[in-house]
C-alpha positions, -999 to 999 in steps of 0.1 A, spaced: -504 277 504 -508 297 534 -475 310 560 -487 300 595 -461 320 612 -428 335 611 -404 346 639 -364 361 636 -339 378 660 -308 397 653 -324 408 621 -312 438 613 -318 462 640 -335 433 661 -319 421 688 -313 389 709 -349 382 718 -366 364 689 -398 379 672 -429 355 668 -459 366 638 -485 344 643 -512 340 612 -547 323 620 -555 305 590 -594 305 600 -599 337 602 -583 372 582 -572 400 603 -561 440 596 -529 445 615 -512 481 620 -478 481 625 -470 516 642 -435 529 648 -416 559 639 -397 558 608 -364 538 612 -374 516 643 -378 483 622 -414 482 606 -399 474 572 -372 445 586 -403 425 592 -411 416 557 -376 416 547 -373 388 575 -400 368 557 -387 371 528 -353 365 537 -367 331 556 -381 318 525 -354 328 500 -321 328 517 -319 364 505 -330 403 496 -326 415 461 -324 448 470 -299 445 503 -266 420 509 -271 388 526 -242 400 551 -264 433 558 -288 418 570 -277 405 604 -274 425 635 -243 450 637 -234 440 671 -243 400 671 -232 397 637 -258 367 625 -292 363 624 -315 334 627 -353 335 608 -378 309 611 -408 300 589 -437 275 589 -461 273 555 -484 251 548 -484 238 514 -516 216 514 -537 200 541 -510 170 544 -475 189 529 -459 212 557 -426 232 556 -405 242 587 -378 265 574 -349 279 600 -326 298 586 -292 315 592 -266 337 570 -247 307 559 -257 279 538 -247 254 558 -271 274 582 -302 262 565 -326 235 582 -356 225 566 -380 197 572 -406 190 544 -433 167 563 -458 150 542 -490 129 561 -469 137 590 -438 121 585 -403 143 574 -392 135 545 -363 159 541 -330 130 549 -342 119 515 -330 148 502 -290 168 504 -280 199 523 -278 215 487 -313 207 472 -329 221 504 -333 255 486 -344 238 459 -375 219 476 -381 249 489 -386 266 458 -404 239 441 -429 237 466 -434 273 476 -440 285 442 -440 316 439 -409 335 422 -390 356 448 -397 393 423 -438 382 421 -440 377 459 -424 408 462 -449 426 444 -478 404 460 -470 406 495 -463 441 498 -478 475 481 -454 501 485 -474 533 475 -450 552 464 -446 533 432 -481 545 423 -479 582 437 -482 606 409 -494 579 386 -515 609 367 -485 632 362 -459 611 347 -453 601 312 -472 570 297 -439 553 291 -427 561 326 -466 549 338 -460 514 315 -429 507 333 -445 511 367 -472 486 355 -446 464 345 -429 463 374 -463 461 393 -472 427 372 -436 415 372 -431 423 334 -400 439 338 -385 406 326 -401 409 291 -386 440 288 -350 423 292 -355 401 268 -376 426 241 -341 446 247 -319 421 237 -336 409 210 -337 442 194 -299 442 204 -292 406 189 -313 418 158 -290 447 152 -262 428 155 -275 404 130 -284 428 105 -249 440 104 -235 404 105 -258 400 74 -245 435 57 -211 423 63 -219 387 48 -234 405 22 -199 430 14 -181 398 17 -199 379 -8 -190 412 -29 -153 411 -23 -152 376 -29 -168 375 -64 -141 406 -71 -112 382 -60 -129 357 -80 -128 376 -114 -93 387 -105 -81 353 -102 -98 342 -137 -77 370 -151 -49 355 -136 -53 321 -147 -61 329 -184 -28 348 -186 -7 321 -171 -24 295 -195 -10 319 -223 21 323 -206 27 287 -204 20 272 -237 50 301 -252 71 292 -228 70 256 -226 75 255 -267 105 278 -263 120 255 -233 113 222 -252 136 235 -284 168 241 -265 165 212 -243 158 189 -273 191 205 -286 212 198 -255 201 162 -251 212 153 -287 247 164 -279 248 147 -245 228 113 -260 263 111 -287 288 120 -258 271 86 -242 274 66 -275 310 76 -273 320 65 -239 297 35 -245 319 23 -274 354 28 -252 335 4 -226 329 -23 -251 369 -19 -263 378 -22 -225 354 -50 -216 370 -70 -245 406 -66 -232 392 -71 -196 380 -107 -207 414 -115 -224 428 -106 -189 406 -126 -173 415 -155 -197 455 -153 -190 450 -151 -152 424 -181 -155 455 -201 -173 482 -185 -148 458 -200 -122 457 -231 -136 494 -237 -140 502 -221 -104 476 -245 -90 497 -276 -108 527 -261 -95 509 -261 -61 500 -296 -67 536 -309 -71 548 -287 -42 525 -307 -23 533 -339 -35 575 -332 -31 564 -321 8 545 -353 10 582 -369 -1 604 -352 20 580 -356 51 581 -395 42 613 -395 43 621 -379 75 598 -399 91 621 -426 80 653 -407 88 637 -407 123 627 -443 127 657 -452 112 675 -431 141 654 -442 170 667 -474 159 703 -465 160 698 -458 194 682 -485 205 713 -506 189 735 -486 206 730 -497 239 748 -529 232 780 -511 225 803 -487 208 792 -494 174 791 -459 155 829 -444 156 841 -466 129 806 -478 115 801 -451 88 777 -463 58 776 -460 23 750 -449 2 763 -475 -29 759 -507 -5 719 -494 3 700 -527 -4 658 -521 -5 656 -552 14 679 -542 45 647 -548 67 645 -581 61 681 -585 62 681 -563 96 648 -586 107 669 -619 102 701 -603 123 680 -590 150 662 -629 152 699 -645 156 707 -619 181 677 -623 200 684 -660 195 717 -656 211 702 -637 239 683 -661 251 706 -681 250 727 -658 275 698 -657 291 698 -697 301 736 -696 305 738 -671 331 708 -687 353 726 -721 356 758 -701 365 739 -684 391 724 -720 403 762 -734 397 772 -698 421 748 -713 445 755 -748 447 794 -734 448 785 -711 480 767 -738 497 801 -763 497 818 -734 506 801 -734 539 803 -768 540 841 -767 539 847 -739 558 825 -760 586 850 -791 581 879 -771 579 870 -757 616 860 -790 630 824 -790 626 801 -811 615 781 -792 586 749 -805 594 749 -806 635 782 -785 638 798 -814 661 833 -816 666 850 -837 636 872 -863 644 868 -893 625 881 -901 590 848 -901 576 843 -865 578 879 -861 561 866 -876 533 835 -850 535 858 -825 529 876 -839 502 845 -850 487 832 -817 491 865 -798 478 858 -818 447 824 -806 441 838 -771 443 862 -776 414 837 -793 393 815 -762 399 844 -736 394 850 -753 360 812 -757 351 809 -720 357 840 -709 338 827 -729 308 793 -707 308 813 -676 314 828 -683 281 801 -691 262 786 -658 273 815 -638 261 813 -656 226 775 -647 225 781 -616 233 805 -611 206 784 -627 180 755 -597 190 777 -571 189 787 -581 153 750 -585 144 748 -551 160 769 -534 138 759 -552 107 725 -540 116 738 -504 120 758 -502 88 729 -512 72 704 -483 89 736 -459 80 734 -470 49 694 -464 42 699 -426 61 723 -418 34 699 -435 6 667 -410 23 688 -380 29 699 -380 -8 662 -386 -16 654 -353 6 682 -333 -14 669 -342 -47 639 -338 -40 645 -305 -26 660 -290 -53 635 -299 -77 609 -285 -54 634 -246 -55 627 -248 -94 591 -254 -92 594 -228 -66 607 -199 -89 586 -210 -114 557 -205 -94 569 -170 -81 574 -164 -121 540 -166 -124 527 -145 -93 549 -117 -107 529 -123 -144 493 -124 -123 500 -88 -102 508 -76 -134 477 -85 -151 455 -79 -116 475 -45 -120 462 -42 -154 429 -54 -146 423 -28 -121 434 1 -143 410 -9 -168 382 -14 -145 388 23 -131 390 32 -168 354 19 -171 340 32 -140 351 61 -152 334 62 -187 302 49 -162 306 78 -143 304 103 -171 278 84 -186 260 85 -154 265 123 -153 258 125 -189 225 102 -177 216 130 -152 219 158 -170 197 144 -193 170 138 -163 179 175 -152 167 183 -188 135 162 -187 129 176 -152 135 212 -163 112 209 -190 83 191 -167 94 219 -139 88 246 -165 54 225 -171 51 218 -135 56 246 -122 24 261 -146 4 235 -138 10 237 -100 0 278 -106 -31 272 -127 -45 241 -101 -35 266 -72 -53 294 -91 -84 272 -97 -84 257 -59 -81 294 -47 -111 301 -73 -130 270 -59 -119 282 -26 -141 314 -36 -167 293 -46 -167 278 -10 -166 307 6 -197 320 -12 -221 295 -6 -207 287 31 -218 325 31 -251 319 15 -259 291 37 -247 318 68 -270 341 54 -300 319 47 -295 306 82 -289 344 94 -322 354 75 -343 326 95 -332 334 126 -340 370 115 -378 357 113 -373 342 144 -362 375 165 -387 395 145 -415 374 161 -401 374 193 -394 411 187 -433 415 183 -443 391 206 -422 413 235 -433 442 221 -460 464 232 -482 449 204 -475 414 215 -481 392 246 -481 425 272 -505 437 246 -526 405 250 -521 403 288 -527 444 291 -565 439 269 -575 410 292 -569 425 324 -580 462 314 -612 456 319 -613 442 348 -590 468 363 -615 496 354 -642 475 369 -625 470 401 -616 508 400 -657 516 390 -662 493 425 -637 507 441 -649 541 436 -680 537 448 -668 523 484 -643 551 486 -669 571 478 -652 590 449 -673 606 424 -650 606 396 -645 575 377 -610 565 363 -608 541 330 -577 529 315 -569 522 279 -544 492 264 -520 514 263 -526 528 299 -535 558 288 -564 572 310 -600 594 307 -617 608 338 -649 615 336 -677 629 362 -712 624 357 -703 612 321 -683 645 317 -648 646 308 -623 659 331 -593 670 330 -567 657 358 -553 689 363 -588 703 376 -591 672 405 -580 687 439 -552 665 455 -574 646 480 -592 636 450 -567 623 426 -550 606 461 -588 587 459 -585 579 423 -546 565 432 -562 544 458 -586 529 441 -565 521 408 -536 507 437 -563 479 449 -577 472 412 -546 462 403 -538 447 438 -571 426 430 -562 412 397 -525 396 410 -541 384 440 -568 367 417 -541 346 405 -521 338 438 -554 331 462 -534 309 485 -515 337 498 -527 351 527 -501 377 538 -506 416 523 -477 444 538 -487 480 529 -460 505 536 -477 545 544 -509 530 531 -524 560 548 -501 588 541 -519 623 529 -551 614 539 -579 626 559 -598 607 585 -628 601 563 -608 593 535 -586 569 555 -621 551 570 -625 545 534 -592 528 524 -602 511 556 -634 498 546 -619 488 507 -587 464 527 -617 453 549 -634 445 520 -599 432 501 -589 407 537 -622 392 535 -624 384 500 -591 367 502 -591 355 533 -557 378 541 -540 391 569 -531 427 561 -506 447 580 -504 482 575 -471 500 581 -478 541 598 -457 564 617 -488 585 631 -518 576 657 -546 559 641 -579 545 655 -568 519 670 -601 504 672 -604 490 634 -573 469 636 -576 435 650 -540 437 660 -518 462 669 -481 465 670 -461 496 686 -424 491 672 -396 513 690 -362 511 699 -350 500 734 -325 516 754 -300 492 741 -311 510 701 -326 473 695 -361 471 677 -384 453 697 -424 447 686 -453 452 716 -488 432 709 -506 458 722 -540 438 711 
C-alpha cells in the first residue's frame, strides 16, 4: 500500500489555503522540510495521520483545528493495490468523514454506512495507528543517550520502538491478576480452615442435643401418660351422663311423636266440622238468595216465621212441585192478560166507532149520518162494547184469583226455606260447639308438647355441654400428644437443622475445592502467560531473532558512516564496543562518535520494522541532523540515500538550520505569514 498524496488547511496553525504533498510512486525522493522551530514542520505528519485515523493519540481531536477558523479539513489518497483505491476527506466531526473505497474503478462505498467508514478504512489500511506511528516517523530523541541509560530504561525504549509496549500491559496485569489470585486462593484456603472448625463445633453440638433429647423426652412421656389417664376417666364419665340423657331424649321424642299424632286427629276433625259448617252456610245462602227471589211477589216474611220441628228433608221437592203450579198459574196470567189487551183493543176501536156515530159521521168515510141504518150501527156497536167490558172484567178476575193462588204457593214455599234455615243454623251451632271442645283439647296438647320441646332443649344443651367438655377434655389430650411430639419435634427439627448446617459445611467445602482447583488451573494458565510476556518469553524469542540482524545492519551501517567502532547488542540489549577487535569502554568514545554509533543503531532498527511494512513508502525524521558535523551529516545522508532506495521511500527530514540544499530532491521552507499562519514554499 502506498499514500499518493495528502493535503489539509486550517490544521493547526495552517490557515485557509489548503496544503497539497504530492508522493511519486515511481520513483523515492529525500525531502527537507526547513523552518524554524514552531512554524508547523511537525503539523504535517500529524495531518496525515490525523487523515487516516480521525485522531492523535498524543493531542485532542478539538486541538487540532485552527484557533481562529475553528475546523479543519484533511484529505488523503492511498493506494491499496493496483485495482483497490481510497479517497479519504476528513473533518473534526464524524459526520465530517467522506470516503470512497473504489475497486476496478468503480465506488463501492454506498454499500457500506456513515459508521463503518472508519472501519473500512481500518481494515484496508492496515496498519495499527501506534505501529505507523513508530514506522513513519523517527524522532531521535528517543534514541539520544541510548549508551548512558539503564538497560531497563534502554528495554523500554526498544519496546516502544517495536510497539511492545502493549505486552508490557498485559505482563503487568497478569502479574497483578496473579496476585490477586494467590490471595483469593490463601483466603479459600483459611476458609476451608474455618469451615472444618465450625464443622467439629456443630458435631459437638449435635451429640449433646441427641443426649439431651433421649432424657428429656423419657421424663416428658411419664407425666403426660399420667395426665391423660385422668382426663381419658373424666371422658368415660361425661360419656355415661350422655347415654342417661340420650335415653330420656328418645322417651321425649316418643310422647311428642304420640302428641303429634293425636293433635294431627284433632286437626283432622277440625277440618272435617269446617267442611260442615261451610256446607251449611252455603245452604244458609242459597236458601236466602231464594227468599229473595220469592219475595218479589209480595209481603210474605212479617208473619211467615218457620219452625225448626215442621223441617221436612224433602222440602225441595215439595218447594219444586209449588214452584211448577205457580209457574203453571203464571202462564196462565200470562194468556189472560194478552186476550184482555186484544179485548182493550177491540174495545178502543168501537169506541171510535161510536164516538164517530154519536157526531154524525160515518166511521168508515166520516159522512154525515142520517139514515136509520147507521142508528142501528151504533147500537150494534154499543153492544159490542158491553160484551167486551164484561169479557174483560171476567179475565180481570181470573187474574186476581191466580194471583192469589201464587202468593199462597209463595209463602208455603217460604215457610218451608224458613224452616230448612233454622234446621242448618242449628246444624252450624252444634256443630260449633263440638268443634270449641276439640279446640281446647287440641290447645291441651300444645301446652303438653312446649313442655316436652322445653324439656327437649334443656337436655340437648345438657349434652352439648358434656360434648363440650369432652371435646375440651379431647384437646387437651391432643395438647398432650402434641407436647410430647413438640418436645420430640422440636429435637428432631434441632438435630436435622444441625446436620443440614453440617452438610451445609460439607457444601461449602467442596464448592471451595472445586473454586480452588479451578483457581489453581487458571493459576497455570497466568503463569504461562506470565512467562510468555516476560522477558524470557515471546520478546525474548522476537528480541534473539532480530538481534542479529540489528548488529548486522549496525556492522553495515558502520562502515557507510564510516565509523570505526563497531556496536553489537545482546538478548538482553545489553551492548560491547569493540575497535579493531579491542574492547572499549563507552565512556572513552568522544561525543561525535557515540552520536555515529546512535545513528547507525537508529536505522538498524529503522531497517528491521520497515522489513516488515515494505509497502509504506512515507519516512518523517524530526532533527535527524542535530549535533552533527558536515561530514558526519553527508554520511547520515548517504545511509537515508541508501535506506529511500532500498524501500522505495520518500523521506522528509525535519531541520531548523541551512543545509546543502543540493542533496534533497525537494525542498520545503515553512514560516509563518504576516497573518502568524504556516504556509509551506516548494522551493524545488
Amino acid at each position: 500500500m502506498q499514500i499518493q498524496n495528502f493535503s489539509f488547511q486550517n490544521f493547526r496553525g495552517y490557515g485557509n489555503d489548503e496544503h497539497s504533498i504530492e508522493l511519486n510512486q515511481s520513483e523515492s525522493s529525500l525531502r527537507l522540510l526547513s523552518g524554524l522551530n514552531g512554524s508547523g514542520k511537525s503539523s504535517i505528519l500529524m495531518a496525515l495521520n490525523f487523515g487516516i485515523y480521525g485522531n492523535i493519540t498524543t493531542l485532542k481531536n478539538e486541538l487540532l483545528a485552527n484557533i481562529q477558523n475553528k475546523h479543519c479539513i484533511v484529505k488523503c489518497e492511498i493506494k491499496i493495490s493496483d485495482n483497490e483505491y481510497l479517497h479519504i476527506k476528513r473533518g473534526l466531526l464524524p459526520n465530517k468523514l467522506d470516503c470512497k473505497f473504489q475497486v476496478g474503478g468503480k465506488d463501492i462505498t454506498a454499500s457500506f454506512g456513515k459508521r463503518e467508514l472508519q472501519s473500512i478504512i481500518n481494515d484496508r489500511f492496515q496498519i495499527p495507528q501506534n505501529i505507523f506511528n513508530n514506522l513513519i516517523c523517527i524522532n531521535i530523541s528517543d534514541y539520544n543517550s541510548f549508551f548512558e541509560i539503564s538497560q531497563s530504561e534502554r528495554k523500554l525504549r526498544i519496546d516502544k520502538i517495536f510497539n511492545l509496549t502493549e505486552l508490557n500491559k498485559y505482563l503487568e496485569i497478569t502479574k497483578e491478576t496473579l496476585k490477586n489470585k494467590k490471595l483469593k486462593l490463601n483466603e479459600q484456603q483459611l476458609k476451608i480452615n474455618l469451615v472444618e472448625n465450625q464443622i467439629v463445633n456443630a458435631e459437638k453440638e449435635l451429640n449433646d442435643v441427641k443426649s439431651n433429647e433421649l432424657n428429656q423426652k423419657n421424663i416428658n412421656k411419664l407425666e403426660i401418660n399420667k395426665e391423660k389417664e385422668i382426663n381419658n376417666v373424666e371422658i368415660e364419665k361425661n360419656n355415661e351422663i350422655i347415654i342417661k340423657l340420650n335415653v330420656e331424649l328418645t322417651e321425649l321424642n316418643n310422647e311428642l311423636i304420640e302428641l303429634k299424632s293425636s293433635y294431627q286427629d284433632l286437626n283432622e276433625k277440625i277440618e272435617k266440622g269446617n267442611k260442615v259448617i261451610r256446607k251449611f252456610d252455603t245452604k244458609i245462602n242459597e236458601i236466602k238468595y231464594a227468599q229473595k227471589e220469592f219475595s218479589k211477589l209480595g209481603e210474605i216474611t212479617s208473619n211467615n216465621s218457620g219452625n225448626i220441628n215442621d223441617y221436612d228433608e224433602n222440602y225441595l221437592e215439595l218447594i219444586e212441585e209449588i214452584e211448577l203450579e205457580i209457574e203453571k198459574l203464571k202462564e196462565n196470567n200470562n194468556t189472560i192478560v194478552k186476550k184482555i189487551q186484544e179485548y182493550e183493543t177491540k174495545i178502543s176501536n168501537v169506541n171510535k166507532k161510536i164516538k164517530l156515530i154519536r157526531s154524525g159521521k160515518c166511521p168508515t168515510c166520516e159522512t154525515d149520518l142520517t139514515t136509520d141504518e147507521f142508528v142501528e150501527k151504533k147500537n150494534e156497536y154499543l153492544e159490542l162494547t158491553k160484551e167486551y167490558e164484561l169479557l174483560k172484567k171476567e179475565n180481570d178476575n181470573t187474574i186476581k184469583d191466580n194471583d192469589y193462588n201464587i202468593k199462597n204457593g209463595a209463602k208455603e214455599i217460604w215457610k218451608y226455606y224458613e224452616n230448612a234455615k233454622l234446621y242448618y243454623e242449628n246444624k252450624i251451632y252444634e256443630v260449633k260447639e263440638k268443634l270449641e271442645k276439640i279446640t281446647n283439647k287440641r290447645k291441651n296438647i300444645d301446652e303438653q308438647q312446649d313442655g316436652l320441646l322445653e324439656k327437649q332443649n334443656e337436655i340437648r344443651n345438657t349434652i352439648r355441654k358434656y360434648e363440650k367438655e369432652i371435646d375440651s377434655l379431647k384437646y387437651k389430650l391432643k395438647e398432650l400428644d402434641y407436647k410430647l411430639n413438640e418436645s420430640v419435634i422440636e429435637y428432631k427439627v434441632k438435630i436435622e437443622q444441625i446436620e443440614k448446617q453440617i452438610d451445609d459445611y460439607k457444601k461449602d467445602i467442596k464448592k471451595i475445592e472445586n473454586e480452588i482447583i479451578e483457581q489453581n488451573e487458571e493459576l497455570e494458565i497466568y503463569e504461562i502467560l506470565q512467562n510468555a510476556l516476560g522477558e524470557n518469553g515471546l520478546k525474548k524469542d522476537i528480541f534473539e531473532s532480530i538481534i542479529p540482524i540489528i548488529n548486522e545492519q549496525i556492522k553495515v551501517f558502520s562502515g557507510i558512516v564510516d565509523n570505526e567502532f563497531i556496536c553489537e547488542l545482546d538478548s538482553d540489549f545489553g551492548f560491547n564496543i569493540t575497535h579493531k577487535g579491542i574492547e572499549r569502554d563507552i565512556k572513552s568514545l568522544s561525543t561525535g562518535q557515540k552520536k555515529k554509533l546512535e545513528l547507525c543503531i537508529i536505522f538498524a532498527f529503522y531497517v528491521v520494522m520497515i522489513s516488515q511494512w515494505s509497502n509504506l513508502n512515507v519516512l518523517f525524521l524530526d532533527e535527524v541532523f542535530s549535533g552533527l558535523d558536515v561530514e558526519q551529516t553527508n554520511n547520515v545522508l548517504n545511509v537515508l540515500n541508501i535506506i529511500r532506495k532500498q524501500f522505495n521511500l520518500h523521506i522528509f527530514c525535519s531541520h531548523h538550520q541551512d543545509l546543502d540544499t543540493t542533496l534533497f530532491s525537494h525542498i520545503y521552507n515553512i514560516y509563518k505569514d504576516e497573518y502568524g499562519f504556516s504556509q509551506i514554499e516548494l522551493k524545488q
